[in-house]
Steps between C-alpha positions, in 0.01 A plus 500: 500500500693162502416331821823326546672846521581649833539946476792594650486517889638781742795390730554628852781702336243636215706263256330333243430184612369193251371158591709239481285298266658343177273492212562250180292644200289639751413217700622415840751272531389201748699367734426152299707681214811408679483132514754340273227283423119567335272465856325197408817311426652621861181396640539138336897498646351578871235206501761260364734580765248547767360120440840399410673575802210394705500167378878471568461630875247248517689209362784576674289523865375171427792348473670680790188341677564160376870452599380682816771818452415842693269732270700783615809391364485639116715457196638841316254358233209499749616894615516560134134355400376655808623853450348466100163324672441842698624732195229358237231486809506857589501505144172341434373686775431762235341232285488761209851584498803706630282830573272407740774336677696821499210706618435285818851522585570839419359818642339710216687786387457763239554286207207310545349587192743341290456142619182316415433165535398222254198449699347867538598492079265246468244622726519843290414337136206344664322806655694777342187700313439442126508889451780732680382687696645785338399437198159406534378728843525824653639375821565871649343589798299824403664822591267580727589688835261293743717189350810447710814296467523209691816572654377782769611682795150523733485786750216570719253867474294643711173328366661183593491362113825419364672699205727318291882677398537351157861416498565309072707159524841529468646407151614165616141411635349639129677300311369167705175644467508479141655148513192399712237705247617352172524135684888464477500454882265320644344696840458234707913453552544873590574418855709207450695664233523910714527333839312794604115459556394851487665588243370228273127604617575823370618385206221224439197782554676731292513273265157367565387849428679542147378213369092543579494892490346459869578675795568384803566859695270413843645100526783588786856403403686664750547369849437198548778183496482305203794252643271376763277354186726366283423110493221460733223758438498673184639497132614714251361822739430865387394665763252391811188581603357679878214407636381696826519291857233562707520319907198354634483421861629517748297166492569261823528163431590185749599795748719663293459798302559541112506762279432398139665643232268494149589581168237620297356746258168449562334768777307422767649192548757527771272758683190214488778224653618786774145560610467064513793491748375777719203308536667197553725670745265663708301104555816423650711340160480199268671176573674296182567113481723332198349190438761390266812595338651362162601568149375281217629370127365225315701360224369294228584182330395280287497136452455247178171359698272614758635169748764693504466772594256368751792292617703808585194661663465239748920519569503831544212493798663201670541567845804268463675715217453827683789540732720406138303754320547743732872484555533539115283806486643681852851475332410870317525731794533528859117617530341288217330199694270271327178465680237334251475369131113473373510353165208490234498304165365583177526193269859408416612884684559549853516771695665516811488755753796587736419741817805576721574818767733739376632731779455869463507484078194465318639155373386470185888420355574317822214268432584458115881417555399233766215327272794556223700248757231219525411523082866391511503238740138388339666410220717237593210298622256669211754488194170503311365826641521787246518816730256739263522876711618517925168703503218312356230786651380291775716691728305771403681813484370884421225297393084469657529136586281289699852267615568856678184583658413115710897410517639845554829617381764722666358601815141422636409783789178571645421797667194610701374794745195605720417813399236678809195628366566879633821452259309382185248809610709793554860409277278285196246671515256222399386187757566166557163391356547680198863359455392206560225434217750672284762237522299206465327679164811628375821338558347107588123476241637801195818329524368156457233655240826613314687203514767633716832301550607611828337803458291544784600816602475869450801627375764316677702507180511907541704452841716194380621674182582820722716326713669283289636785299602705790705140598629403259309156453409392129172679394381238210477285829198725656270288295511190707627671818169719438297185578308579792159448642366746786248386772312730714283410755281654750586372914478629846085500370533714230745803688800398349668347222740237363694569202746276328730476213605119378804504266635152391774663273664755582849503313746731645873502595738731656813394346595504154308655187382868520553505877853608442442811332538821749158622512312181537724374785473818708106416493596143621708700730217640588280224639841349621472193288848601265696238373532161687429394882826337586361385825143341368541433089156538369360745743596834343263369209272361662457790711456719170208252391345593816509875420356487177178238624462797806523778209254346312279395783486907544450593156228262425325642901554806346348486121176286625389766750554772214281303297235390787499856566476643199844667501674371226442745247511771677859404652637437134365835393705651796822359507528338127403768324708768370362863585588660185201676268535251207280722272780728460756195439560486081644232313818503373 
C-alpha cells in the first residue's frame, strides 16, 4: 500500500469523502512548491532586503538625529522600508523557509501531511534507516490476543484489574502510522504537526510497536493529560507509567503535623517510615532548622594564561565589585538574588561558582540565566575570557560531590528528636544502647571504612526518592539531596535518645517542573506546600525541605532498630514478598 494514499473516508451524510491532499507523481506537493522562486534563491531575496532596509532605517535615523528632526516623523520611503523590514523578519523567523513560518502562524489542519519542511527533509536523509522497514523487517505486532492496540477504551471489573476494549485506529491515524514506521515522518513532530497530544501518543506507540514487534499492552495510555507535558516534562511520550503512593505519618514536625506522601515500589518501606513517626510522635515530635538556602551553577572559562585567570578570580571576590555583580545577576527574576560567588582555578581555567535564593522554584534555570547575565557583562572587562560550558561541574549537579557536602547546595535542614526510652522499648522494639553502638558502627566507622561521600546514613536515599516522585521534584537530583549523615546519641543517662538527620542539599521546589502535573500537585496539596507562598517567597520550599529531612529522620529511626533488633529480614519477608507458590509459576 502506497503511503501517500488516503482510502476513502465516510462523511456525516455516508458520502464518500476523500482528503484533500494533491499528489504530483505521488509525492506531496510542499507548500515550498508554490514559490515563484527555487527556496534557496527566495531565501537569498529575504536577507538582502532584510539587511538592506535595515541599513537604510539606520542611515536615515542618523541623520534625522544629526539635523535634530523628530524620529517619529517618517518619509513614505521609511513606511515603505519598514513595512518590507517586518515582512522578510517574520520571514527569517522560519530560518529554513516559508513552511515553518506558515506552521507557527497557522493552526494545523487536515492537510498537514502534505507540507514538509526543508529542514525535517534534511533531518530524514540523515537518520532515515539504510533498510525500509518494510523491506528488510517484520514490523507486525504478532497476532496474538494478550497483545492490544494502543488506542483503548479501559473499563474497570470486579477483580479491580483493568481490561482493555481494543478499538483499531481510524484510517486517517493508519496511514500516519505508516508514515512514522517507514521514517517518512519523523515522530518526534506528531504533536506539533496534529495539535492534539493524545492522539499523537497513540499514534507514536502504535507505531513504536510496528516497528520492534514489541508490545506494550500493560504501559497505560489512557487517562492521563499529555498537554500538561508538552515542553516541560517529557518528549516524544507513549504511554506513562503508575507507581503506588503509600502516606507515612502523620509525622509532627515544628508543631505541625504532616502526612508524607511516598512513591515507591519497594515494600516495607513506607510501613518502616510510619512506624519512625509514631515513635517520634509519641516523644512529643521532631523540631527542623534550615541552615541555609541557595541554588548553585558554576560556569567555566578559560584564559590564554593562568595570571589571568587568577586576575578574574580575585575581581570576582572583591568585596568592592559585589553590589555591581549582583545587580547584573538579580536582573533574571524577581526571586533570583545573588548571595555568594566561590571561585577555584585550575591553571589557565576558572571556575566560578554563583549561589543565589530562588523563591519557591528549585532554581536551577533561574540561577543559569542570571550567571548567563554576568558572563555577558564579564566580557566587556574580560574580552579575553573564552566562556568554555555555564556548568563547568563545580556546581555539582545529580552528581556525589564533595563542593555539595561542606558548602551545601539547595537547602541545608537539620532535624533532630528525643525519642523516650519506653518508646524505643515498646514501638522499636530494640534499646537505646543497642541503637546506639549501631550507629556509630554502621552509618559513622562502615561508612568511613567504605569511603562514603555523604553517605553516613541508613537508607535516607529510600525516603528522599519516595517523596520526590510523589512531588514532583527531579529524581536524578536524590543523589546529592541523599547526602545525609545521622547522629544518635544516648542522654537523660542513658533513658532516652537523640536522633538527628543533617542534610546540606536538599534540592526541591514547588513551582515549575513536574509539580504541575495533576497527581503530583494534589500530594503537594497534601502537605499544603502547592505552588508558591505569595505572602513569604521561599517558604513553601523551604517548608518541603523540612518534610523530607523529618521523613528521613523517621525512616533511618526506623531501619536501624530493625537491624539492632534483628528485624530486618523478617519485615522484608512480610511485606516485600509476594505470597504466591513460585514452584508452580512456569516460564513462558
Amino acid at each position: 500500500m502506497e503511503i501517500g494514499r488516503r482510502p476513502a473516508m465516510k462523511s456525516s451524510n455516508d458520502e464518500p469523502m476523500t482528503m484533500k491532499v494533491k499528489f504530483v507523481d505521488d509525492e506531496p506537493v510542499k507548500a515550498s512548491d508554490a514559490l515563484p522562486l527555487p527556496l534557496y534563491l527566495t531565501n537569498a531575496v529575504f536577507f538582502t532586503l532584510f539587511f538592506s532596509v535595515v541599513y537604510f532605517l539606520l542611515t536615515s535615523w542618523r541623520e534625522k538625529i544629526r539635523t535634530n528632526t523628530p524620529l517619529h516623523i517618517v518619509s513614505l520611503g521609511e513606511i515603505v522600508a519598514i513595512l518590507a523590514f517586518v515582512a522578510s523578519f517574520i520571514y527569517l523567523l522560519g530560518f529554513f523557509g516559508i513552511d515553518f513560518v506558515r506552521s507557527l502562524i497557522l493552526q494545523p489542519s487536515n492537510d498537514i501531511w502534505a507540507a514538509d519542511d526543508d529542514a525535517e527533509e534534511i533531518i530524514l536523509k540523515e537518520d532515515a534507516r539504510k533498510v525500509p522497514c518494510g523491506e528488510a523487517l517484520d514490523c507486525s505486532i504478532p497476532k496474538m490476543a494478550h497483545i492490544a492496540s494502543p488506542i483503548v477504551a479501559q473499563k474497570k471489573v470486579f477483580d479491580e484489574k483493568p481490561a482493555t476494549e481494543v478499538l483499531p485506529p481510524t484510517a486517517e491515524d493508519e496511514e500516519i502510522i505508516k508514515a512514522v514506521v517507514s521514517g517518512a515522518f519523523p515522530s518526534y513532530s506528531l504533536e506539533s504537526r496534529l495539535g492534539d497530544c493524545k492522539r499523537a501518543a497513540s499514534i507514536r506507540r502504535e507505531a513504536l510497536q510496528r516497528v520492534t514487534g514489541k508490545s506494550l499492552e500493560g504501559l497505560p495510555l489512557e487517562g492521563f493529560d499529555y498537554e500538561s507535558i508538552l515542553g516541560q516534562c517529557c518528549e516524544m511520550p507513549v504511554g506513562y507509567i503508575t507507581i503506588p503512593v503509600g502516606i507515612a505519618g502523620p509525622i509532627m514536625l515544628d508543631g505541625r503535623e504532616f502526612s508524607v506522601p511516598m512513591a515507591t515500589t519497594e515494600g516495607c518501606l513506607v510501613a518502616s517510615t510510619n512506624r519512625g513517626c509514631k515513635a517520634i510522635n509519641l516523644s512529643g515530635g521532631a523540631t527542623s532548622v534550615l541552615l541555609k538556602d541557595g541554588m548553585t551553577r558554576a560556569p567555566v572559562v578559560r584564559f590564554n594564561s593562568a595570571k589571568r585567570a587568577a586576575e578574574l578570580k580575585f575581581f570576582m571576590e572583591d568585596p568592592a565589585n559585589y553590589e555591581t555583580i549582583s545587580i547584573v545577576f538579580n536582573k533574571s527574576s524577581r526571586f533570583g538574588r545573588l548571595q555568594t560567588v566561590k571561585c577555584a582555578v585550575a591553571g589557565k581555567n576558572l571556575y566560578m561558582r554563583f549561589c543565589c535564593s530562588t523563591g519557591d522554584a528549585m532554581g536551577m534555570n533561574m540561577v543559569s540565566k542570571g550567571v548567563q547575565n554576568v558572563l555577558d557583562f564579564l566580557q566587556n572587562d574580560f574580552p579575553d575570557m573564552d566562556v568554555i560550558g555555564i556548568s563547568g561541574n563545580y556546581c555539582s549537579d545529580k552528581k556525589p560531590a564533595a563542593v555539595n557536602w561542606i558548602e551545601g547546595r539547595g537547602k541545608s535542614v537539620v532535624c533532630e528528636a528525643v525519642i523516650k526510652g519506653d518508646i524505643v522499648t515498646k514501638v522499636l522494639k530494640t534499646n537505646v544502647a543497642a541503637l546506639v553502638e549501631l550507629n556509630m558502627l554502621k552509618n559513622l566507622t562502615g561508612s568511613a571504612m567504605a569511603g562514603a561521600l555523604g553517605g553516613f546514613n541508613a537508607h535516607a536515599s529510600n525516603i528522599v526518592s519516595a517523596v520526590y516522585l510523589a512531588t514532583g521534584q527531579d529524581p536524578a537530583q536524590n543523589i546529592e539531596s541523599s547526602h545525609c549523615i545521622t547522629m544518635m546519641e544516648a542522654i537523660n543517662d542513658g533513658k532516652d535518645l537523640h536522633v538527628s538527620v543533617t542534610m546540606p542539599s536538599i534540592e526541591v521546589g514547588t513551582v515549575g517542573g513536574g509539580t504541575q502535573l495533576a497527581s503530583q500537585s494534589a500530594c503537594l496539596n497534601l502537605l499544603g506546600v502547592k505552588g508558591a507562598n505569595r505572602e513569604a517567597p521561599g517558604a513553601n520550599a523551604r517548608q518541603l525541605a523540612s518534610v523530607v529531612a523529618g521523613s528521613v529522620l523517621a525512616g533511618e529511626l526506623s531501619l536501624m532498630s530493625a537491624i539492632a533488633a534483628g528485624q530486618l529480614v523478617k519485615s522484608h519477608m512480610k511485606y516485600n514478598r509476594s505470597n504466591k507458590d513460585v514452584t508452580s509459576v512456569t516460564s513462558a
